[in-house]
N, C-alpha and C positions, 0 to 999 in steps of 0.2 A: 544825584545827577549833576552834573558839571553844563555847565553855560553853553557849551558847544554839542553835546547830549543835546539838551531842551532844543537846541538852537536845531538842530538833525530832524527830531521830531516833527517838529511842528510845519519842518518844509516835507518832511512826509506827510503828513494829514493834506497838508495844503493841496499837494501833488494827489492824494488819492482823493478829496473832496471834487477838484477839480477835473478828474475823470470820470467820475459819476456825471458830473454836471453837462461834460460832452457826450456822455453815453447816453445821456437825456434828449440832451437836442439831437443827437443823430436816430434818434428812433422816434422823436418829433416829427423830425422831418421827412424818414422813413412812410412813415402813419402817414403825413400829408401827403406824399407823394401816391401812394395806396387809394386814397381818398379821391384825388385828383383824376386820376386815373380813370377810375371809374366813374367819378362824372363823366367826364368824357364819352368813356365808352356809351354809356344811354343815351350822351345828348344825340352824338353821331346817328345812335339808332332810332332815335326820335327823329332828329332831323333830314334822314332817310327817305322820308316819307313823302313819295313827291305829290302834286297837286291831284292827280288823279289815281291818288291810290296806288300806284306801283312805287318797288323799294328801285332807288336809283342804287346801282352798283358802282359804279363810276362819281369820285368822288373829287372832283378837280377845279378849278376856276369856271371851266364854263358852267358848272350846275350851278355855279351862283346866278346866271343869265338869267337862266328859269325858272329858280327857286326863292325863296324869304331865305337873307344871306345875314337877317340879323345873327342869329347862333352862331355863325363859324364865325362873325366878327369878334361877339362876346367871349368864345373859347380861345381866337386869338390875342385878344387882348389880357383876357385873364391867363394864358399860358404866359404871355410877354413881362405883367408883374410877377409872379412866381419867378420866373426864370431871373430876374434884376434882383426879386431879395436874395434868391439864394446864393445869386453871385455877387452880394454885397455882403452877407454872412461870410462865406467863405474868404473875403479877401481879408474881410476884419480879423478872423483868424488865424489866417497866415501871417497877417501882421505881427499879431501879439506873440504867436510862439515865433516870430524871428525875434522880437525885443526880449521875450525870457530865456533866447538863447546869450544874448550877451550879456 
């Protein structure tokens, strides 16, 4: 095998090590977002529950009025972090495959 052989190789390995390792994080994130999800979806129907026993169907600012509005804070808050990492993930890697385009 000749210098430029090896040299071939090994940016194949590289190249396929390194799609494994996005095919990882992208079904990470997959998972989490699956995950997420579905908290959601229980807290909603947990937090449904208005003070006197009836399911509020109407789901809007005002039922924060007359409901415990801690939960929809907590889900909006924890939606707001997800949503900054993944848009900090993703610009990190647009970064990097613009740098290994040149």
């Amino acid at each position: 095998m000749t210098e430029n052989e090896r040299l071939a190789e090994l940016h194949k390995r590289m190249t396929g090590l390194r799609k494994k390792r996005e095919g990882r994080l992208l079904n990470a994130m997959g998972a989490a977002s699956t995950v997420l999800f579905a908290c959601l979806f229980i807290m909603v129907q947990h937090l449904g529950v208005g003070r006197f026993g009836a399911i509020s169907n109407i789901y809007s600012g005002s039922t924060l009025l007359y409901e415990e509005a801690g939960g929809y804070v907590l889900t909006a808050i924890v939606a707001f972090v997800i949503g900054t990492v993944v848009t900090i993930i993703c610009v990190r890697k647009h970064k990097k495959e613009k740098e290994e385009d040149r």
